[in-house]
CHARMM internal coordinates of N, CA and C (Angstrom, degrees):
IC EDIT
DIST 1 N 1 CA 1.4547
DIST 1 CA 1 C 1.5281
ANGL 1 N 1 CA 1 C 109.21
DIST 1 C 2 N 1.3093
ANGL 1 CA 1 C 2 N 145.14
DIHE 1 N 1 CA 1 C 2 N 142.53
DIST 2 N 2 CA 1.1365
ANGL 1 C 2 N 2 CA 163.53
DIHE 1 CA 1 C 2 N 2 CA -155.54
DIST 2 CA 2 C 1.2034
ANGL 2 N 2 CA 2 C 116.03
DIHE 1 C 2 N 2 CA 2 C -90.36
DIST 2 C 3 N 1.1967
ANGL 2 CA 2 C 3 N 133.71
DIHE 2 N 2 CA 2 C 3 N 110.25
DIST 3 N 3 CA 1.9367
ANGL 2 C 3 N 3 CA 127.98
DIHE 2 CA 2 C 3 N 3 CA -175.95
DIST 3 CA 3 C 1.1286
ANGL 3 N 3 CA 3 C 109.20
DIHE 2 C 3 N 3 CA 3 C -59.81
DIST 3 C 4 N 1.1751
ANGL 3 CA 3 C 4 N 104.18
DIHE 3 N 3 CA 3 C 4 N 132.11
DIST 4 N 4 CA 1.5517
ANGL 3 C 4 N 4 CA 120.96
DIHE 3 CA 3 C 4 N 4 CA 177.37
DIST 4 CA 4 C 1.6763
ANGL 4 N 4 CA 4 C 120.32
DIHE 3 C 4 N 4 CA 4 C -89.80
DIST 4 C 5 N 1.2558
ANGL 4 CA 4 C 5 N 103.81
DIHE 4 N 4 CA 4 C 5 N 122.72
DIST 5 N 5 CA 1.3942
ANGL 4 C 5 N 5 CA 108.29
DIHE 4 CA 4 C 5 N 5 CA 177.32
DIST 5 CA 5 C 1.6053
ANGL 5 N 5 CA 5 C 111.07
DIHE 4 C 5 N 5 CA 5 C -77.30
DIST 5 C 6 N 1.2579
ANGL 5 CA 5 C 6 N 131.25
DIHE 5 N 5 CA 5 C 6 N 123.92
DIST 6 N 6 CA 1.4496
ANGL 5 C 6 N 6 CA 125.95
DIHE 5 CA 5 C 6 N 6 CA -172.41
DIST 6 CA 6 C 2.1989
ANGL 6 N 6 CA 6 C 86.97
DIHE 5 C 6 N 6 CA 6 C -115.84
DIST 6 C 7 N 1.9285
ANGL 6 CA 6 C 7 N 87.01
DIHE 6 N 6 CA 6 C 7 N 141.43
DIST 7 N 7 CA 1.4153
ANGL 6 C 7 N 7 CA 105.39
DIHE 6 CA 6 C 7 N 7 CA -171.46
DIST 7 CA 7 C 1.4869
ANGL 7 N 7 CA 7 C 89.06
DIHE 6 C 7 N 7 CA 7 C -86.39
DIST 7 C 8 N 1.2893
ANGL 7 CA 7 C 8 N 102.13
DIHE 7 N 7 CA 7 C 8 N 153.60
DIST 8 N 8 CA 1.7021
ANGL 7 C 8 N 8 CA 114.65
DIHE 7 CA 7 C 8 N 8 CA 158.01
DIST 8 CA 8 C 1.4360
ANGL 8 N 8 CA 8 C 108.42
DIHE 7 C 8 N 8 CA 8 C -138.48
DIST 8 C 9 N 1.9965
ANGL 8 CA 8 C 9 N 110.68
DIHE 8 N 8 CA 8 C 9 N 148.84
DIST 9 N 9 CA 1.2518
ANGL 8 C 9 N 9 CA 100.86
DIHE 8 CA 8 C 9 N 9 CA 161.35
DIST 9 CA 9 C 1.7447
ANGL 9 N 9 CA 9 C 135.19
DIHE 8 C 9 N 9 CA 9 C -85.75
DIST 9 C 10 N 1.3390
ANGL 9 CA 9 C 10 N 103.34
DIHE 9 N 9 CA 9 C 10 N 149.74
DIST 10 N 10 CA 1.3149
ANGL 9 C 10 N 10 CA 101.95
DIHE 9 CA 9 C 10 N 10 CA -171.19
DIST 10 CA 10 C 1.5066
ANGL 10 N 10 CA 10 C 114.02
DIHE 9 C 10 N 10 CA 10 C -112.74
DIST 10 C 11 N 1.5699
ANGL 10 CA 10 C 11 N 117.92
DIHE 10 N 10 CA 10 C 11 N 122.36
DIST 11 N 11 CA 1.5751
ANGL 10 C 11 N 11 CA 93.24
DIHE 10 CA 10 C 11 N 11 CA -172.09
DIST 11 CA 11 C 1.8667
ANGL 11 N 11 CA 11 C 86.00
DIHE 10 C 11 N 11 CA 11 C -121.56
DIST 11 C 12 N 1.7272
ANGL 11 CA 11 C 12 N 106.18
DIHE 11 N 11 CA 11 C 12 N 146.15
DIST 12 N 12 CA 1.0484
ANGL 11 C 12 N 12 CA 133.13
DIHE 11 CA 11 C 12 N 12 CA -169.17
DIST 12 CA 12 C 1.2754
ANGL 12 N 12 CA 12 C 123.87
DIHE 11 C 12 N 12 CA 12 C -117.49
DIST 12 C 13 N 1.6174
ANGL 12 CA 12 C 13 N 106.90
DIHE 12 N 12 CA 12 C 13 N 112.09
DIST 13 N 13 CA 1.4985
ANGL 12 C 13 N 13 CA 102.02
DIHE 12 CA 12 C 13 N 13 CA -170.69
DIST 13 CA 13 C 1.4240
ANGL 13 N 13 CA 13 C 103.22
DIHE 12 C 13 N 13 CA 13 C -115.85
DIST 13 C 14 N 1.5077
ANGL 13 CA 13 C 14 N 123.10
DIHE 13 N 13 CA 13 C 14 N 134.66
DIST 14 N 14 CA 1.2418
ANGL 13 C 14 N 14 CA 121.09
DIHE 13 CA 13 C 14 N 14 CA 177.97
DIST 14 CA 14 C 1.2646
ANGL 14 N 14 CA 14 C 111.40
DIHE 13 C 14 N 14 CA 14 C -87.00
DIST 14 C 15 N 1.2978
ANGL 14 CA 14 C 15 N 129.41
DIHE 14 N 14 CA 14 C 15 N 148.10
DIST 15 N 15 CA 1.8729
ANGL 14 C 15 N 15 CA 130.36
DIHE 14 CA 14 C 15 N 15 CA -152.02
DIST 15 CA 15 C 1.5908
ANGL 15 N 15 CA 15 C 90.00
DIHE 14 C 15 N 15 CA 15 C -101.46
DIST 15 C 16 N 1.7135
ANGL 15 CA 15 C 16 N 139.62
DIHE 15 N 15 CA 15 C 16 N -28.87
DIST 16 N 16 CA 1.0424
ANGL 15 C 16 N 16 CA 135.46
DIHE 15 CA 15 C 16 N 16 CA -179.06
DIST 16 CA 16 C 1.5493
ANGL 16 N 16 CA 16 C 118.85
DIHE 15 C 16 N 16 CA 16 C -65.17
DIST 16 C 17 N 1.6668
ANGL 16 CA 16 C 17 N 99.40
DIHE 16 N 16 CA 16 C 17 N -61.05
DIST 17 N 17 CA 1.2715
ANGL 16 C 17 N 17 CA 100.93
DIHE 16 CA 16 C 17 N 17 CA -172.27
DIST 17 CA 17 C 1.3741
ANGL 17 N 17 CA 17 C 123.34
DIHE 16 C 17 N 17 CA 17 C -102.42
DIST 17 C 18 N 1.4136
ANGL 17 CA 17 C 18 N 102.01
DIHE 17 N 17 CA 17 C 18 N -29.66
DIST 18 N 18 CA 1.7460
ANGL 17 C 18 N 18 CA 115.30
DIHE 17 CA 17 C 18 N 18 CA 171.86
DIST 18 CA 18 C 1.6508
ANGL 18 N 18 CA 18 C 110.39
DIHE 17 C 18 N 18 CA 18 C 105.69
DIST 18 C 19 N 1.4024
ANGL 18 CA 18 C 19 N 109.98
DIHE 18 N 18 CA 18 C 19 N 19.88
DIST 19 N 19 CA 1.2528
ANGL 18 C 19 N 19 CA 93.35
DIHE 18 CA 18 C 19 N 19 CA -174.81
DIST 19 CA 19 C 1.5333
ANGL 19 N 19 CA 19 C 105.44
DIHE 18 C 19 N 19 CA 19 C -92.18
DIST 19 C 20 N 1.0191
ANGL 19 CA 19 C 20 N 118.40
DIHE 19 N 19 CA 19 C 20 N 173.14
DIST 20 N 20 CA 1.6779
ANGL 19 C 20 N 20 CA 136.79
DIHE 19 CA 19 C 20 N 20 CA 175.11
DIST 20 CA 20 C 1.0806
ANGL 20 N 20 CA 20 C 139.98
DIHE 19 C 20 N 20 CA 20 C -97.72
DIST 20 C 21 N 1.1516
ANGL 20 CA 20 C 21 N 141.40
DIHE 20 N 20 CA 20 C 21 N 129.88
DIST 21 N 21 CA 1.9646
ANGL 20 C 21 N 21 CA 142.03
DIHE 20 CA 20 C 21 N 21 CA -167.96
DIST 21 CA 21 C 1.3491
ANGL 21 N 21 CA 21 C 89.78
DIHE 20 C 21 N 21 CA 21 C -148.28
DIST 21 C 22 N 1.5427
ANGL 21 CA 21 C 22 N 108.89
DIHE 21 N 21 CA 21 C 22 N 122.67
DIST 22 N 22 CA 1.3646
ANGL 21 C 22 N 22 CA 128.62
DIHE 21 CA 21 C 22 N 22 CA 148.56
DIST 22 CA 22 C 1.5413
ANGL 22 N 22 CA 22 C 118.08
DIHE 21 C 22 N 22 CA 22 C -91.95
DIST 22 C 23 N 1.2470
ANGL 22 CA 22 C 23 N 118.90
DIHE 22 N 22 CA 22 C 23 N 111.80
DIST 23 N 23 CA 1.6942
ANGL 22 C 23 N 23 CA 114.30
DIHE 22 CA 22 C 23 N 23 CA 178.82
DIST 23 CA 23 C 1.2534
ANGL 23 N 23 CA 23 C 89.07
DIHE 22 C 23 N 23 CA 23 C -129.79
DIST 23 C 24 N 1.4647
ANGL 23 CA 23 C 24 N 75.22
DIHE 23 N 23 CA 23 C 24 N -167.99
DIST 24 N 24 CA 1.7939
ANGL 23 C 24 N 24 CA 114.12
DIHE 23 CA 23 C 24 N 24 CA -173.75
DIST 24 CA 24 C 1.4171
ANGL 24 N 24 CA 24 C 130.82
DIHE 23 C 24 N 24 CA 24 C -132.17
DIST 24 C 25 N 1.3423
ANGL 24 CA 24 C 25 N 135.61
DIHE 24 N 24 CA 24 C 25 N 98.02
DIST 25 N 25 CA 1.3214
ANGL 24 C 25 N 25 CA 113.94
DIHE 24 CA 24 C 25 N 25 CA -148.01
DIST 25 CA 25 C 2.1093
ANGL 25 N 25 CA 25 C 82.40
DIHE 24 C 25 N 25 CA 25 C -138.23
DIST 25 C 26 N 1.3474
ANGL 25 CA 25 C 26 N 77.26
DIHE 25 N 25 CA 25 C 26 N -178.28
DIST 26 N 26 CA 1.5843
ANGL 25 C 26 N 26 CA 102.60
DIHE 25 CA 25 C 26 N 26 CA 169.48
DIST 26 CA 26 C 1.5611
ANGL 26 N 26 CA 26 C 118.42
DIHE 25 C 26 N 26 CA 26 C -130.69
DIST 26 C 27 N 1.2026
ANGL 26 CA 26 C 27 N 113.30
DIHE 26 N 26 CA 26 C 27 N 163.52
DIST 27 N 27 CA 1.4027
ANGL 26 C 27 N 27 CA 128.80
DIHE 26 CA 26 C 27 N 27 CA -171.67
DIST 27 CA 27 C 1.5399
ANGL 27 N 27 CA 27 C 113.72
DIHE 26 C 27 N 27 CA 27 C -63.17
DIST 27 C 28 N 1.0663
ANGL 27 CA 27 C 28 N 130.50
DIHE 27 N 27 CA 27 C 28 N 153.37
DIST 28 N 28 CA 1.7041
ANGL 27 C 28 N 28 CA 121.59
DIHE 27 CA 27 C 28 N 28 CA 163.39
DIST 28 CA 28 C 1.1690
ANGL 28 N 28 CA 28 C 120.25
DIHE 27 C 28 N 28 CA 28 C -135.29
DIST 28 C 29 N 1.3630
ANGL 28 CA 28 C 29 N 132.26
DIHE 28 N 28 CA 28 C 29 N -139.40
DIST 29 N 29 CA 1.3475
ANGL 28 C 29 N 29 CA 122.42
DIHE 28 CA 28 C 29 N 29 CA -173.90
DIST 29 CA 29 C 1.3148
ANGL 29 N 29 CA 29 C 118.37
DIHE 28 C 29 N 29 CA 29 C -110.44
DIST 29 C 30 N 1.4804
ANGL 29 CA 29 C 30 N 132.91
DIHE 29 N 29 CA 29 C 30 N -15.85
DIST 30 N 30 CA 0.9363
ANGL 29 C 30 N 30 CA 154.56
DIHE 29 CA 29 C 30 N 30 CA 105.51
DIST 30 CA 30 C 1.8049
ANGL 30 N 30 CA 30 C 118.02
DIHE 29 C 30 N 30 CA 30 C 31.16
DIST 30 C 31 N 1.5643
ANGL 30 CA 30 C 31 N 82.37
DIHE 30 N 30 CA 30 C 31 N -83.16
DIST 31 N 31 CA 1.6883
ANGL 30 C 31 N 31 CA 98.18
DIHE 30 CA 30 C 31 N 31 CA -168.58
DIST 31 CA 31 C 1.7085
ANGL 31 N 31 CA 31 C 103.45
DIHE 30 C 31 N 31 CA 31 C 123.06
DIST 31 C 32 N 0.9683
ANGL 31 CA 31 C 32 N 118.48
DIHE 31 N 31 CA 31 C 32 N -12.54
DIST 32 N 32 CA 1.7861
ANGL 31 C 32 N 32 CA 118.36
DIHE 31 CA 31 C 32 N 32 CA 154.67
DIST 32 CA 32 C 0.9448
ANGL 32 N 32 CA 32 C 126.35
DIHE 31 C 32 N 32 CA 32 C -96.09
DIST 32 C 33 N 1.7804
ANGL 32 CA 32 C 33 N 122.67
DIHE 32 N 32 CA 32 C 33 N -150.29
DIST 33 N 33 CA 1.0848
ANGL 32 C 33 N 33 CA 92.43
DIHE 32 CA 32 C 33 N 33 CA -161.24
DIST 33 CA 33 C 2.1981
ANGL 33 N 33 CA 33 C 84.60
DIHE 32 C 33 N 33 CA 33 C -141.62
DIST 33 C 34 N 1.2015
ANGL 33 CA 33 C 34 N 117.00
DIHE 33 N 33 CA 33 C 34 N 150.10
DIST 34 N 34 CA 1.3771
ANGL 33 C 34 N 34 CA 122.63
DIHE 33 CA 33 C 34 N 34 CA 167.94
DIST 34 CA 34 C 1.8814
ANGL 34 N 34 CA 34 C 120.58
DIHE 33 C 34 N 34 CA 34 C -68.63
DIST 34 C 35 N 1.0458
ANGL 34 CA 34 C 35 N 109.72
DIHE 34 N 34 CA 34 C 35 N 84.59
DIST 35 N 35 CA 1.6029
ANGL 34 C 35 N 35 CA 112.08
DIHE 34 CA 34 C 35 N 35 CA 159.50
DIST 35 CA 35 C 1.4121
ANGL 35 N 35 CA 35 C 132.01
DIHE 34 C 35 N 35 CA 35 C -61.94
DIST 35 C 36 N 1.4572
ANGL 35 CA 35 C 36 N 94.16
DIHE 35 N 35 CA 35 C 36 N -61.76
DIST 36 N 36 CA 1.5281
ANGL 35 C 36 N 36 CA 120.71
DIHE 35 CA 35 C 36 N 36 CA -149.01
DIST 36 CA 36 C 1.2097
ANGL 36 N 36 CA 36 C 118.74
DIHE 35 C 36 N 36 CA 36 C 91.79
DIST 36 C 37 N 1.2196
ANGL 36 CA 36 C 37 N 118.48
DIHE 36 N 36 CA 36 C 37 N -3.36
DIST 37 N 37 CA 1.9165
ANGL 36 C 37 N 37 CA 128.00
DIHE 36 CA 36 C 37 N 37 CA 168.10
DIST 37 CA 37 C 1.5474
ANGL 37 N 37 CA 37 C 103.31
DIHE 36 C 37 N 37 CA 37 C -44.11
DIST 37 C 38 N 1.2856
ANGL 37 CA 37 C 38 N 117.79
DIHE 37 N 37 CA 37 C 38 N 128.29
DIST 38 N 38 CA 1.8265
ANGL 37 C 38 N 38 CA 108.00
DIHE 37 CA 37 C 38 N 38 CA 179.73
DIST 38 CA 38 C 1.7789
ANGL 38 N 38 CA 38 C 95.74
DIHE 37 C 38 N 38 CA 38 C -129.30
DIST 38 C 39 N 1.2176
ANGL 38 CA 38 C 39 N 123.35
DIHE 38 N 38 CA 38 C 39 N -38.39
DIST 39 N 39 CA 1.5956
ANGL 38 C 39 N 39 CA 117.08
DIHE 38 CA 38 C 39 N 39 CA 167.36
DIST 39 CA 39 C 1.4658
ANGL 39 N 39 CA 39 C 96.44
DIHE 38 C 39 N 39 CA 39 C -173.43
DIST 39 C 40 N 1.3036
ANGL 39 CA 39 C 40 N 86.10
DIHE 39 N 39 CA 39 C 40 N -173.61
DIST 40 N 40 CA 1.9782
ANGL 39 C 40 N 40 CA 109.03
DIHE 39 CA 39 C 40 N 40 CA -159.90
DIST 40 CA 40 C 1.8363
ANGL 40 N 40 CA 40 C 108.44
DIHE 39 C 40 N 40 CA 40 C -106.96
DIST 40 C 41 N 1.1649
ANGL 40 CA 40 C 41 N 95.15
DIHE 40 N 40 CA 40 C 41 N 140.57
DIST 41 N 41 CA 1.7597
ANGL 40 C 41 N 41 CA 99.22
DIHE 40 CA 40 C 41 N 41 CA -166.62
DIST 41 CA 41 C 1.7407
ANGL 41 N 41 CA 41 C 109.57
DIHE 40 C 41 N 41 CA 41 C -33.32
DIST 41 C 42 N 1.2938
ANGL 41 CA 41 C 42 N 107.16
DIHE 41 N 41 CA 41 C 42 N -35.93
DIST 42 N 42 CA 1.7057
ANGL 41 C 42 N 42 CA 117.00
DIHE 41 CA 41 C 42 N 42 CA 178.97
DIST 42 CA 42 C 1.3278
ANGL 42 N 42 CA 42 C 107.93
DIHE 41 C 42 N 42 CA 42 C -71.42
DIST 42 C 43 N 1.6384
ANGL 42 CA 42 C 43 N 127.96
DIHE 42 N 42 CA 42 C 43 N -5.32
DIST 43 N 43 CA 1.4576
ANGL 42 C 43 N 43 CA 107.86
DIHE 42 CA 42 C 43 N 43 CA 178.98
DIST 43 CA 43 C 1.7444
ANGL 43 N 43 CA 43 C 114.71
DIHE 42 C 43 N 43 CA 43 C 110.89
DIST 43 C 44 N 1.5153
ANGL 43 CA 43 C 44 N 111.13
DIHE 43 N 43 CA 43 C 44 N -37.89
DIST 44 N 44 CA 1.1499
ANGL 43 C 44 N 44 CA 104.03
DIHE 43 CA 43 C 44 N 44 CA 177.41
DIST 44 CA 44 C 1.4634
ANGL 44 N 44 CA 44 C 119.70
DIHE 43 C 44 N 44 CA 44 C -68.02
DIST 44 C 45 N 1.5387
ANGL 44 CA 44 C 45 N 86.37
DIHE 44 N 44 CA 44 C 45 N 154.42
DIST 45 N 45 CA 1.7676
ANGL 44 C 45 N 45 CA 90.76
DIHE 44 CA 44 C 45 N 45 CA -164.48
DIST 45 CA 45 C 1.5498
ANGL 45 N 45 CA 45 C 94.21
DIHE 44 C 45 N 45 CA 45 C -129.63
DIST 45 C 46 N 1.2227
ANGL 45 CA 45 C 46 N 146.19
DIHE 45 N 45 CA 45 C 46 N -14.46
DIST 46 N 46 CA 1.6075
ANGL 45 C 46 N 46 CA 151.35
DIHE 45 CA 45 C 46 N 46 CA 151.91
DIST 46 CA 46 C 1.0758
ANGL 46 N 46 CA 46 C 146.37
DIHE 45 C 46 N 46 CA 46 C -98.02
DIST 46 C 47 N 1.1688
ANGL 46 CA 46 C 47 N 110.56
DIHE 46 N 46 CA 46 C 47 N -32.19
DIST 47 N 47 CA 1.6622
ANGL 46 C 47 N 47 CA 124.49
DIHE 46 CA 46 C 47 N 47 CA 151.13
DIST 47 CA 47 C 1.6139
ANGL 47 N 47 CA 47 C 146.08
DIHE 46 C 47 N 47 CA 47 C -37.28
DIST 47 C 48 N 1.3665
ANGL 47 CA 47 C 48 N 122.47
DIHE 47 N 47 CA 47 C 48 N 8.79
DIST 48 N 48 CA 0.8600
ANGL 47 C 48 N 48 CA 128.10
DIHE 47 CA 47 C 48 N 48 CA -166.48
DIST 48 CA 48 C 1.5642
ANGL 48 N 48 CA 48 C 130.33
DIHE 47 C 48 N 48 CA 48 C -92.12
DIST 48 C 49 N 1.7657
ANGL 48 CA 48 C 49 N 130.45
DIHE 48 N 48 CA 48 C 49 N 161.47
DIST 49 N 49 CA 1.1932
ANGL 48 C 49 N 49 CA 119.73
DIHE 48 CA 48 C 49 N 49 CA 172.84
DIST 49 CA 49 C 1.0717
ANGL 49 N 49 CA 49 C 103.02
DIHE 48 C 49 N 49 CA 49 C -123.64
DIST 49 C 50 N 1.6386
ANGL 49 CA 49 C 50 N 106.91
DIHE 49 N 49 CA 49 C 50 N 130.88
DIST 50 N 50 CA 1.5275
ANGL 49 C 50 N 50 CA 109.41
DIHE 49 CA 49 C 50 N 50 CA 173.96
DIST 50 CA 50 C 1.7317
ANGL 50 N 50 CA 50 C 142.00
DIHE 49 C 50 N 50 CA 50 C -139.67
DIST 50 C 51 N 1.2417
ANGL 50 CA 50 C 51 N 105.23
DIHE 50 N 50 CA 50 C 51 N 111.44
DIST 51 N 51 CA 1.2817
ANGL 50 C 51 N 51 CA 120.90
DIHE 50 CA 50 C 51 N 51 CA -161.16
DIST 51 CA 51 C 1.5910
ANGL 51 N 51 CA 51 C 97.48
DIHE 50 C 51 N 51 CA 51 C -71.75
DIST 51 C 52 N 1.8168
ANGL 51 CA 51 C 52 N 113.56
DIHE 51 N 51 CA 51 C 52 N 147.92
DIST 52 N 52 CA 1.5910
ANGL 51 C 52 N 52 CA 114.59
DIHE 51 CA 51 C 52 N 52 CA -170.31
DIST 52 CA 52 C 1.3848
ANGL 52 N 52 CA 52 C 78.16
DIHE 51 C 52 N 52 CA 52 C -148.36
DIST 52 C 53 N 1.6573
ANGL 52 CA 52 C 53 N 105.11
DIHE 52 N 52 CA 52 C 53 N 126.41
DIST 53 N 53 CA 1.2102
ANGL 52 C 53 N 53 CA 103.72
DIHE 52 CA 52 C 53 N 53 CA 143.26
DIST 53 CA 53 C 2.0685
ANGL 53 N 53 CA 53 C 111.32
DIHE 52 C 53 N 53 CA 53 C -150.75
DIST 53 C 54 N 2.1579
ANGL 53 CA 53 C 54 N 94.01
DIHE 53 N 53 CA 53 C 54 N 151.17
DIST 54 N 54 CA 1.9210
ANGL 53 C 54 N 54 CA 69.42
DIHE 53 CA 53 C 54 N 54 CA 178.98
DIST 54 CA 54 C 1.3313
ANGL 54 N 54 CA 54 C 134.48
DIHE 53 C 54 N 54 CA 54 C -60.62
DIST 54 C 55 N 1.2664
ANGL 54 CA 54 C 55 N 104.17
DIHE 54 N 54 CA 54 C 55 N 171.93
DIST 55 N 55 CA 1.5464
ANGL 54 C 55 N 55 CA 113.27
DIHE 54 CA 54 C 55 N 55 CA -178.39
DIST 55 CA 55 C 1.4702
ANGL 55 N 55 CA 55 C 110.79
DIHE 54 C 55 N 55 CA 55 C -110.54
END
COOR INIT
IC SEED 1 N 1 CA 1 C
IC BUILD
């Protein structure tokens, strides 16, 4: 049987400006998780806080 990737939501707070992104991503190999999140309307690209939980 085939491993199953299970989605979780991800909500994203940027520590500069404070804005918010609710996504949806999956796990990788890493140890995070795959969005497609690449930065925050202000530019930051590292700064972030991020809450994971499943869906």
């Amino acid at each position: 049987m085939p491993e199953i990737n299970h989605r979780y939501k991800i909500v994203i707070r940027c520590e500069q400006c404070g804005e918010k992104y609710i996504l949806r991503g999956r796990p990788n190999e890493m140890g995070g998780f795959d969005t497609g999140f690449k930065r925050c309307v202000c530019g930051n690209e590292s700064q972030f806080d991020m809450d994971v939980s499943p869906e």
